[in-house]
N, C-alpha and C positions, 0 to 999 in steps of 0.2 A: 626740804632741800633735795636737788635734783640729783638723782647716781652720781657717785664722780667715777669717772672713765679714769682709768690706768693704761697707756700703749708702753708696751717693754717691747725694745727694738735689740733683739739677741745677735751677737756676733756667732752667735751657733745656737742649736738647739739647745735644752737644757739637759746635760746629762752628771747629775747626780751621785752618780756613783764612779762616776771616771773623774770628777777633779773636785778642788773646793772650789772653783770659781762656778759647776755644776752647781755644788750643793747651797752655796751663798744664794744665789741666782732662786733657786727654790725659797728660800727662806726670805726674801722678800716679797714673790708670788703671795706665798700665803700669810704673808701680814697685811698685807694688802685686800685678799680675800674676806681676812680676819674683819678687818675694818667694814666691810660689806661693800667695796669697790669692784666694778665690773672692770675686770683684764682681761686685755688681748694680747698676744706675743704673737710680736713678726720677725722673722730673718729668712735673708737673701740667701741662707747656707741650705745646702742638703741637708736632709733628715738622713741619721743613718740607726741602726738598733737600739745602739746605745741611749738615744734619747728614750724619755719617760713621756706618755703621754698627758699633756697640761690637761686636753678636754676632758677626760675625767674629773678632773676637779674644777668643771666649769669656766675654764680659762679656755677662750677662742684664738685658735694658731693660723698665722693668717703666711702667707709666703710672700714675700716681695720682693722688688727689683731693684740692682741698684741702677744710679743713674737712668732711671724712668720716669716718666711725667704720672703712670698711673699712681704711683706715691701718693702725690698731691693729692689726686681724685680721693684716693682711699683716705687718710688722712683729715681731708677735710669732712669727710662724709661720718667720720670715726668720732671726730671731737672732743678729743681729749681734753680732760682739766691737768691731766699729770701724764708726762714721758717719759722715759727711765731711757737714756743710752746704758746699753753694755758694754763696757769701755771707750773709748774716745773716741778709738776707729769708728764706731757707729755714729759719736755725734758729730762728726768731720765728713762723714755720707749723708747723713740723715736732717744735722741741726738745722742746718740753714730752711731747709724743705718745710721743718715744724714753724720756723720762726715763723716763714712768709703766710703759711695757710693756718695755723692755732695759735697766733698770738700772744694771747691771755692762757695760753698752757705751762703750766710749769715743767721746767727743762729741771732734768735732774742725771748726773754722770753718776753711774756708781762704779769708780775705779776699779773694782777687785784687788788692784794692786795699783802701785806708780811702776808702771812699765818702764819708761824710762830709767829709774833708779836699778832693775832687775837687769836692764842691758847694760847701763854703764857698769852696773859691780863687774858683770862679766865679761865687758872688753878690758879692764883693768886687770882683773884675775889672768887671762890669757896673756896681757902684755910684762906680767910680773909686776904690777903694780900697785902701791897701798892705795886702798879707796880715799876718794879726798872728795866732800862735795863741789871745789872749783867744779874737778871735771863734769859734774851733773850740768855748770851751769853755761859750761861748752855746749851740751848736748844737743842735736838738734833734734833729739826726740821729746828731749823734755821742752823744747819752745811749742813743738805742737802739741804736747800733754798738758803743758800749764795752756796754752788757747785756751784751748777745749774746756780746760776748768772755770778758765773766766769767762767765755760766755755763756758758760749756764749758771741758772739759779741758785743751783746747792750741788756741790759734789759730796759723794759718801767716799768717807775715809775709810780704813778699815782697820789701822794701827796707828796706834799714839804714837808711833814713830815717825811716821809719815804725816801725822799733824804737824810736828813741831817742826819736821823739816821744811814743809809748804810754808807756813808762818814767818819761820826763822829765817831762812835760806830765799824762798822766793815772794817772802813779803808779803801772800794772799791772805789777803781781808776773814776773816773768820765768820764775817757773816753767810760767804759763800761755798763755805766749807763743813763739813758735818759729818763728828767722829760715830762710826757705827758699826763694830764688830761684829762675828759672827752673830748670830740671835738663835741660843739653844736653850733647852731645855733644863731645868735646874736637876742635879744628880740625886734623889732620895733614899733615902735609910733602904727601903726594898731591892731599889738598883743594885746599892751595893750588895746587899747579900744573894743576888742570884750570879757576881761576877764570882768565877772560876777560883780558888785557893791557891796559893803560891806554890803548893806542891804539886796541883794538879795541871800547870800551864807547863809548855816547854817550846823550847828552840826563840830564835829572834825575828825580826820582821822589818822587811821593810815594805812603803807601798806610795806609789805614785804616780801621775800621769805621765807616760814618756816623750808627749809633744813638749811640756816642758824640760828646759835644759837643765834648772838646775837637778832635776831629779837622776839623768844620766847621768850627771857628773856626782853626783851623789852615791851611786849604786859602784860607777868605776872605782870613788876612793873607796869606797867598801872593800870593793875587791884588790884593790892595789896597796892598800895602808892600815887596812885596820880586821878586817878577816883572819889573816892568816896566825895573828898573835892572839886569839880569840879561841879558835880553833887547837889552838899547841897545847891553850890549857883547859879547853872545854872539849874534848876530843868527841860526846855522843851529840855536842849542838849542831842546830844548822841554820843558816840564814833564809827566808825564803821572803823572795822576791817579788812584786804583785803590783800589775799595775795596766792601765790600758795603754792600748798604740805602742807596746813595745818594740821594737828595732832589732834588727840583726846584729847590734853592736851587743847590744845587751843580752837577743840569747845567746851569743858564743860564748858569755860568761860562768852558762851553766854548767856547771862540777860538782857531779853526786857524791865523788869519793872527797872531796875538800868540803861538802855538805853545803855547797852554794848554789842553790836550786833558785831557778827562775819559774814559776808558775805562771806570770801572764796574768791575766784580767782577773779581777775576784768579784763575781757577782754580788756578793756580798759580804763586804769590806769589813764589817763589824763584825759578824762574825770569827772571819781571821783572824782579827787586832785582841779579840776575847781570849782568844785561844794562847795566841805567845805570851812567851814572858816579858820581853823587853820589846820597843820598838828602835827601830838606828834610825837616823836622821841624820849624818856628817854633811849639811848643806853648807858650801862654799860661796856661794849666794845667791842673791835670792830677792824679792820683796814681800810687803802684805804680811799676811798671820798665815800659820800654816793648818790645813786641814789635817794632814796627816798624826798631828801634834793635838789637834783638841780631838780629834778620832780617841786619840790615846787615853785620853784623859777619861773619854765618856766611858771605856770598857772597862778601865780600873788598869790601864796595862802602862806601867813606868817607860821614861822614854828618856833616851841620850841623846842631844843635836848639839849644836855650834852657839854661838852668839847671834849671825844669821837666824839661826834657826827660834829661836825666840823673841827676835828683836819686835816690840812693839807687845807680847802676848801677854804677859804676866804682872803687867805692872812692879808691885814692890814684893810679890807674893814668892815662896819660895817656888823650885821650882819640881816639877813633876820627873824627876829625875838628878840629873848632871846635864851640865852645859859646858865642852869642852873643846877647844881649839886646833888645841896640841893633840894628832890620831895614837900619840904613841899612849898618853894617858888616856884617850876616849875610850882604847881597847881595856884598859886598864878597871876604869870604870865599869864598863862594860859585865865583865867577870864577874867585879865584887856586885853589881844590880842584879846579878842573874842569878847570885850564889850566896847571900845574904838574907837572910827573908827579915831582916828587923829594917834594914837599911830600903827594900824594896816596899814594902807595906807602910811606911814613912811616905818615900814618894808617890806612893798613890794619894795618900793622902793628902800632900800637898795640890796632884792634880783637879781633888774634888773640890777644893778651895777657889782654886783660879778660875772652874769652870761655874761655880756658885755664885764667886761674885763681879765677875767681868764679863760670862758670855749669857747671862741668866735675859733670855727674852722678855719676860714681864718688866724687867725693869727698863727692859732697851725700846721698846716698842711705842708707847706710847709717848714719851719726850720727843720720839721721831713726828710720829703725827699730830703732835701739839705744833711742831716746827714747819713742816709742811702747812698747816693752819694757816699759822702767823706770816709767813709771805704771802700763800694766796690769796687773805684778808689787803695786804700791804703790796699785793706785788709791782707796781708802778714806784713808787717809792724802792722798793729794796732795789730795782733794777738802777734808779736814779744812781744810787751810791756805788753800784757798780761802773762807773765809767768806763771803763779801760775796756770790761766785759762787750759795755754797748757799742765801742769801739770799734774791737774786733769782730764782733755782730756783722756791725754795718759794712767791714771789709771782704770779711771773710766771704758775705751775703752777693757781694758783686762778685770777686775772684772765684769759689768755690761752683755759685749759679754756671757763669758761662761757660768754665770748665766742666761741666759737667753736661749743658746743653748741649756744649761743642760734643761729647761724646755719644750722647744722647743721638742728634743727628746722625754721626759716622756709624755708630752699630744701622737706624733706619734706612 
């Protein structure tokens, strides 16, 4: 059997250690690799430090345009059996391009999150309002998020929550959909005994990308609702803050004497999360699974979030902490997790549970490429039963083409 070609079309470089949609992003590279598939990653974005470099691990970064014909050239000459968009934006740039010169390649969206869902919690949030999926079905980011989904082959989900929603709420076919969370490593008996003792950890943690919103709004209820009653009764803790692209909003929050310290980037994330006792999480919304939350898990470090903050993670499994709404009892919780060691060595342990048997790669890995298989064995057929998919294809393929000619032109 001949190579199969992998093209990953990144809405940015991959950077790993500033987000989870980094570290997702890595972790299908190399199952892919794993499988002995030649990758290439292309995006139209600047490189800036923060990216890892793929060629090291024999992955070729190629740079591209948008709205250019040399696409097509490159692309056609590339040959891919398999595509990966990075979010939808890519395959609203790029799909149509794959369709017309690879054919027979399989189109695959790997969501990181439903975006849409992440905007509307947060136009709701701001207007004081209780989430309701009607308004998802208003949204006109989710009519171009579900496109995207239906004209390609498989999208990767990333939470059981977001499966059932797609399903339930906007009716998509299950054929073209494909639940598939983080893919990490199983936690063993040695891990655990090299993580840090409950007496020798201190202070809390938080940590996040700041281009994403819910994380500022995260860090401000920190500091606005849940710090200071934390602080009255843990008078030597301190919160430290850590995250890339931070903002001026977020340093002005830094307060050595209230012990709310902003740090900024942490080269290395695991490290830090090793170290605290606790992790805060107060996310008011959100989508997808959270990195910052299986980070937690992997270091042995117990963690407090919201209902947000777990939705979709845990299944039926308890949870690696508290999950609390109300900030007057999150502070509350908070205390007794920091100040308990029966009650915190509890939820580590439920953490190592959740990450053994929901994010364990061996077991995720290979169902994926049995699935992958099985369309590109069948893919004339699977696409048959997607209608609606080929539809949109076919429309998007006129609309999308000339508008972009037309742009094409004006920049020449």
């Amino acid at each position: 059997m001949s190579i199969q070609q992998v093209l990953i079309i990144g809405t940015v470089w991959v950077e790993p250690n500033s987000s989870a949609a980094g570290s997702r992003m890595q972790q299908l590279i190399e199952l892919f690799l794993k499988q002995n598939y030649k990758v290439t990653f292309a995006s139209a974005s600047q490189k800036n430090e923060k990216a890892i470099s793929l060629s090291s691990s024999g992955v070729e970064e190629v740079l591209i345009e948008l709205n250019n014909t040399s696409f097509d050239d490159f692309v056609k000459k590339l040959n891919p059996t398999i595509v990966v968009f990075d979010r939808f934006m890519m395959e609203e740039q790029f799909g149509w391009r794959v369709a017309e010169n690879c054919p027979n390649a399989i189109r695959i969206l790997d969501t990181e999150d439903l975006h849409f869902l992440r905007k509307t919690r947060y136009q709701q949030l701001k207007k004081g309002e209780e989430f309701t999926t009607a308004a998802l079905l208003k949204s006109d980011d989710a009519k171009r998020e579900i496109a995207s989904i239906l004209r390609c082959d498989v999208s990767l989900i990333i939470s059981t929550y977001e499966m059932e929603l797609l399903k339930s709420v906007f009716k998509i076919d299950e054929r073209i959909i494909y639940y598939l969370p983080f893919l990490l490593n199983k936690i063993d008996e040695q891990q655990i005994e090299n993580w840090k003792f409950f007496e020798e950890r201190k202070h809390f943690v938080f940590i996040g990308n700041f281009f994403h919103k819910p994380n500022v709004d995260a860090v401000l209820t920190l500091k606005n609702e849940i710090w200071s009653k934390i602080k009255a009764a843990l008078p030597e803790a301190e919160i430290h803050i850590y995250g890339a692209y931070a903002n001026q909003q977020i340093h002005q929050l830094h307060n050595k004497k209230e012990g709310f310290i902003i740090k900024g980037f942490a080269e290395n994330a695991k490290e830090v999360v090793e170290k605290a006792s606790v992790v805060l999480a107060p996310l008011r919304f959100g989508a997808g699974i959270k990195g910052k939350l299986t980070e937690a898990m992997i270091c042995g470090t117990p963690s407090i979030t919201t209902l947000i903050g777990v939705e979709g993670m845990h299944g039926k499994l308890n949870w690696n902490g508290f999950v609390e709404d109300n900030f007057s009892n999150f502070s509350k919780k908070a205390i007794q997790l920091y100040t308990d060691e029966k009650v915190w060595k509890n939820a580590q342990k439920n953490g190592v549970e959740i990450i053994n048997q929901i994010y364990d790669k061996e077991q995720l890995e290979q169902p994926f490429i049995n699935q992958l298989n099985r369309i590109q064995d069948n893919l004339e057929n699977h696409r048959t039963h997607n209608f609606l998919g080929s539809l949109l294809q076919h429309q998007t393929l006129q609309a999308t083409k000339y508008m972009s000619k037309w742009i094409e032109s004006k920049n020449s």
